[in-house]
N, C-alpha and C positions, 0 to 999 in steps of 0.2 A: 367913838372915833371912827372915823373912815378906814377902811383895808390900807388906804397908801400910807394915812397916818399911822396906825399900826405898826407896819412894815418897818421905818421911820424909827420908831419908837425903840422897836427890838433892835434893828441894828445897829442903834446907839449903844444899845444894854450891852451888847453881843461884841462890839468893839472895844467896850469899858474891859470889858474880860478876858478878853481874848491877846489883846497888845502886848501881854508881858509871856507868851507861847512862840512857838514856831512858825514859818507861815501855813504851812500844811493843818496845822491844829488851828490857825486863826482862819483857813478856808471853810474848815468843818466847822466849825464852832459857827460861822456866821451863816451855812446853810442853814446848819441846826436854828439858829433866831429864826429866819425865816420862812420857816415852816412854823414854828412857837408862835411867831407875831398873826402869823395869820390863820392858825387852827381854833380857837375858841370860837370864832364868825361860823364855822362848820357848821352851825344848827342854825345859819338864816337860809334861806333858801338863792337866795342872791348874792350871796358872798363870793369873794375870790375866788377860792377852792369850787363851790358850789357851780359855779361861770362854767367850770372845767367839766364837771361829773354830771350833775343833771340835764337828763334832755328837755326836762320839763321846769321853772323858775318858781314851781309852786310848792305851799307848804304839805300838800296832800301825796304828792310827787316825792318830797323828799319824807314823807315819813314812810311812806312807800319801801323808796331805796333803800334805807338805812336799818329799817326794818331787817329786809330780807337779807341784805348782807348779814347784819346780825347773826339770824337765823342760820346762814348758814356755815359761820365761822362756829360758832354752838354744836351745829353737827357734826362738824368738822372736830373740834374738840371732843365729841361721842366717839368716833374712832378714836381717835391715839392719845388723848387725855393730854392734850398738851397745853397748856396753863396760857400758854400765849394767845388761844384759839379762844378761850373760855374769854379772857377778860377783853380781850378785842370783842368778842362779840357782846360782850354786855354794854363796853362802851359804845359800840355803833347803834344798838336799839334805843340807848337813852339820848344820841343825838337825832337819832327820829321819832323820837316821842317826845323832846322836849321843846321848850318853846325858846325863842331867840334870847339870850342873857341868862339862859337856867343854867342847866346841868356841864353847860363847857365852860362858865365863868361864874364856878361853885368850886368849895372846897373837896368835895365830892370828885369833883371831875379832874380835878389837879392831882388829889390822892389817887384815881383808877389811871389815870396818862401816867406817872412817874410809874405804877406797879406796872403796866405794861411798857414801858422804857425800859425798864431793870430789864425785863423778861427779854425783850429784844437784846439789849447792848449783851447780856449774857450769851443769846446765840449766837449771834454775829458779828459783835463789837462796837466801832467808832464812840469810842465813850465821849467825843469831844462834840458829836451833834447830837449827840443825848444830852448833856451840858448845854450846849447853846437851845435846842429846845425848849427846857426848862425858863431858860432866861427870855426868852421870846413869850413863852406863854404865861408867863407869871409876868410881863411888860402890857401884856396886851388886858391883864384884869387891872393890874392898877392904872391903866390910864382910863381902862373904862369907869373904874371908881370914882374919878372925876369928873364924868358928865352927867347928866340932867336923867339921863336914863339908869346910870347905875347896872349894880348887878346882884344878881340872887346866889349872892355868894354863901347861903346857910341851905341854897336847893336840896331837898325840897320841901323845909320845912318851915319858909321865911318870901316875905316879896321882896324886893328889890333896895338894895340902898346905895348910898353915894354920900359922895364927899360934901359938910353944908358948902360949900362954895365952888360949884362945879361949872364946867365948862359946855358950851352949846356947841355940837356935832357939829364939824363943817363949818364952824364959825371964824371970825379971825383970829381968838384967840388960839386956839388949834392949829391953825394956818401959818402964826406965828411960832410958836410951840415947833412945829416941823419942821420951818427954816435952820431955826438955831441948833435944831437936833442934825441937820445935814450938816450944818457947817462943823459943827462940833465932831462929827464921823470924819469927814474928811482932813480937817488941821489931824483927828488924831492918828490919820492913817499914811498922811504925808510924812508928819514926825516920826510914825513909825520906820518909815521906808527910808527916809533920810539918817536916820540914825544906825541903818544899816549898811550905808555906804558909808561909813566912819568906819 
């Protein structure tokens, strides 16, 4: 799916879950989606995120980047041994070594993000964009499970799979798919808000 589809997608998730919280916890929660909806793309070179951080829109450029950041959250972790540094930086070398649908839309990569989520929400807290996180970045593999591209969701021991009946990127079907997810966000956030003035 596209970044906007994406987007879309989590905060539909991210609203499903969030409606029966406060508004404070339903602002957190849906940043959280949307960072989730659009973190797995991390390892195209042209992605959302990617638009922002790289100078360069290439694959050579971002393993580059992601590389040495790696490296040096790793060294960073050689000083003070602090757990957060370690698996940050092992996450960040395998989104620049890995190839677009691997390592960020794998079981793998779902299991090292939630260990470094703990590790965060335990320093600093907001347990509720840690929560919407999750729902964003686990929205963003299953809808990719249903396109034609699929995902190497057994990385990286496995190539790619998908749903037999999947949907073409950018297609109408998708196009449509997003419509009804906005409408869907919106009645459920009007209802929310009008049920607050009761």
């Amino acid at each position: 799916m596209q970044g906007k589809s994406h987007l879309v997608v989590g905060l539909a998730a991210g609203v499903t879950i969030a409606l029966n919280r406060d508004i404070e916890s339903i602002s957190l929660v849906i940043l959280g989606t949307s960072i989730g909806a659009l973190m797995p793309d991390i390892d195209h070179p042209k992605s959302k995120i990617n638009q922002k951080l790289l100078q360069h829109k290439n694959n050579s450029y971002k393993i580059l980047f992601y590389t040495l950041i790696g490296l040096i959250l790793l060294y960073i972790y050689s000083l003070n041994n602090n757990f957060t540094f370690l698996i940050g930086g092992v996450i960040t070398i395998l989104i620049g070594v890995s190839k677009h649908r691997g390592f960020t839309h794998s079981l793998l990569g779902i299991f090292l993000f939630i260990k470094l989520g703990r590790s965060l929400v335990h320093e600093f807290g907001y347990n509720d964009i840690y929560l919407g996180f999750y729902i964003g970045y686990i929205s963003h593999l299953a809808a990719d499970f249903f396109t034609k591209g699929g995902i190497e969701i057994l990385y990286p021991f496995s190539e790619n799979f998908s749903f037999p009946l999947s949907i073409k990127t950018g297609g109408k079907v998708e196009n449509s798919i997003v419509i009804i997810l906005i409408l869907y966000s919106f009645y459920s956030i009007l209802k929310y808000f009008n049920f607050l003035l009761y």
